[in-house]
One Martini backbone bead per residue (centre of mass of N, CA, C, O) as a GRO file, in nm:
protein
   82
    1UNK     BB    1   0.090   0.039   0.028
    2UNK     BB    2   0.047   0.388  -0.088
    3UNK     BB    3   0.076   0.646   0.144
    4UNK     BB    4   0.149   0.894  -0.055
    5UNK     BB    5  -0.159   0.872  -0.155
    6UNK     BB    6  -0.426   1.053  -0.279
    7UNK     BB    7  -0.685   1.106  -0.206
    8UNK     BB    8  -0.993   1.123  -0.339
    9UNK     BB    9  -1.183   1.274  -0.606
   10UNK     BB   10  -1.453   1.407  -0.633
   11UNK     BB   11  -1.695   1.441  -0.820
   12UNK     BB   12  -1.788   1.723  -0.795
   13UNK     BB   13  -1.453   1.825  -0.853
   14UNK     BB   14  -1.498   1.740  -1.149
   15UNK     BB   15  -1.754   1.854  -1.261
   16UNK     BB   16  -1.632   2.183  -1.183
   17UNK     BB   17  -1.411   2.157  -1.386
   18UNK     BB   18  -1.567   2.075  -1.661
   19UNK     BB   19  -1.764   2.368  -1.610
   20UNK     BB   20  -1.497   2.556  -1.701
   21UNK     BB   21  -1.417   2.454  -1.933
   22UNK     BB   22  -1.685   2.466  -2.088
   23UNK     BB   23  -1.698   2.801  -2.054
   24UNK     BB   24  -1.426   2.859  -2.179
   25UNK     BB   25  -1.507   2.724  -2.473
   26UNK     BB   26  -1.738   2.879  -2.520
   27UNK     BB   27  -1.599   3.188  -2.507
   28UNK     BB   28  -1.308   3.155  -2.624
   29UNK     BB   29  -1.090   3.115  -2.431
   30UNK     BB   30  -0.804   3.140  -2.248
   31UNK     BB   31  -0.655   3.010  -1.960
   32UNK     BB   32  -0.441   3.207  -1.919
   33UNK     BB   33  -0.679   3.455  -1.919
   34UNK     BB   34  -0.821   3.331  -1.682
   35UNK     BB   35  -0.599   3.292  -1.482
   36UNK     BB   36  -0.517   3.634  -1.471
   37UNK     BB   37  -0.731   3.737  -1.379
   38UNK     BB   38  -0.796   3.551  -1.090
   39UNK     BB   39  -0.466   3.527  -1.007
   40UNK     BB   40  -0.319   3.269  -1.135
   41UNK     BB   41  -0.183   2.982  -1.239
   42UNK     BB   42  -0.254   2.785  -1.473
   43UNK     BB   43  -0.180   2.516  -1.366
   44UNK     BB   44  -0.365   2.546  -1.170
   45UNK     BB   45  -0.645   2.578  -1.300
   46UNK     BB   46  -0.506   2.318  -1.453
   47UNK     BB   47  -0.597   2.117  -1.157
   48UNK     BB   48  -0.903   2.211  -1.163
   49UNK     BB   49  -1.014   2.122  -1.401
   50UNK     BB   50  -0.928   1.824  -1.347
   51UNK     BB   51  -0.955   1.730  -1.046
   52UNK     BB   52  -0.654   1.733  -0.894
   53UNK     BB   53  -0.794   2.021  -0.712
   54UNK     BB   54  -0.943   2.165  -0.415
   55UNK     BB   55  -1.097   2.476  -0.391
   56UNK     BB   56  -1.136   2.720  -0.288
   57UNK     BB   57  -1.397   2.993  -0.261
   58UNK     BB   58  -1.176   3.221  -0.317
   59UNK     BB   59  -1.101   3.096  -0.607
   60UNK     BB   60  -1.367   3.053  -0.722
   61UNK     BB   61  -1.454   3.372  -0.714
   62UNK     BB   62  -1.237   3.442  -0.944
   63UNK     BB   63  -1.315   3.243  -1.154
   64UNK     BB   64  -1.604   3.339  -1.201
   65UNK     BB   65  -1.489   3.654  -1.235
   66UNK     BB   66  -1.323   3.607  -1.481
   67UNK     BB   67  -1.582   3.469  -1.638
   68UNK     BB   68  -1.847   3.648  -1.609
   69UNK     BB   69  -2.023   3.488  -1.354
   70UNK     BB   70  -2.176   3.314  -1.170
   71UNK     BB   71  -2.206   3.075  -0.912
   72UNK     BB   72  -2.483   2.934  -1.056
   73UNK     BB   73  -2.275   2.847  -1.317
   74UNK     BB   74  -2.086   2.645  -1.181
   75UNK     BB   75  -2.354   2.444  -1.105
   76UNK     BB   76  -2.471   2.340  -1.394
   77UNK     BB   77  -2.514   2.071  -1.423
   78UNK     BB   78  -2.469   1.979  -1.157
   79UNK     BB   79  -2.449   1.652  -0.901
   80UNK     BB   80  -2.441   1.708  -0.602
   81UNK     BB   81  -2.550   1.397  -0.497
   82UNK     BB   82  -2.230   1.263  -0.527
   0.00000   0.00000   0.00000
């Protein structure tokens, strides 16, 4: 057993990674200009894309202003009860 190994990553948060994905190619913006306006480095930005890190709430809010949308808009078609 890897001892080392991090725990799984939750669907939701799986989900919201692939949401944000989609908002960004919906809008043809380029991830590291929304990483930017965010306050981001790109790196991060595609490791909550990919569901590969749990963003805070802090991080969750500058990623919605950079997409400029709601935050109920990240959350759209995500099913909470997974």
């Amino acid at each position: 057993m890897n001892s080392n190994r991090k725990k799984e990553v939750s669907e939701i948060v799986l989900q919201v990674g692939d949401r944000i994905n989609y908002i960004i190619k919906e809008g043809k913006l380029k991830q590291r200009d929304v990483a930017y306006d965010a306050g981001l480095d790109v790196e991060n930005l595609r490791k909550y894309i990919k569901g590969k890190q749990e963003m805070k709430i802090s991080t969750m809010i500058k990623i919605v202003k950079a997409l400029n949308i709601k935050v109920a808009d990240l959350f759209e078609d995500v099913d909470v009860k997974s």
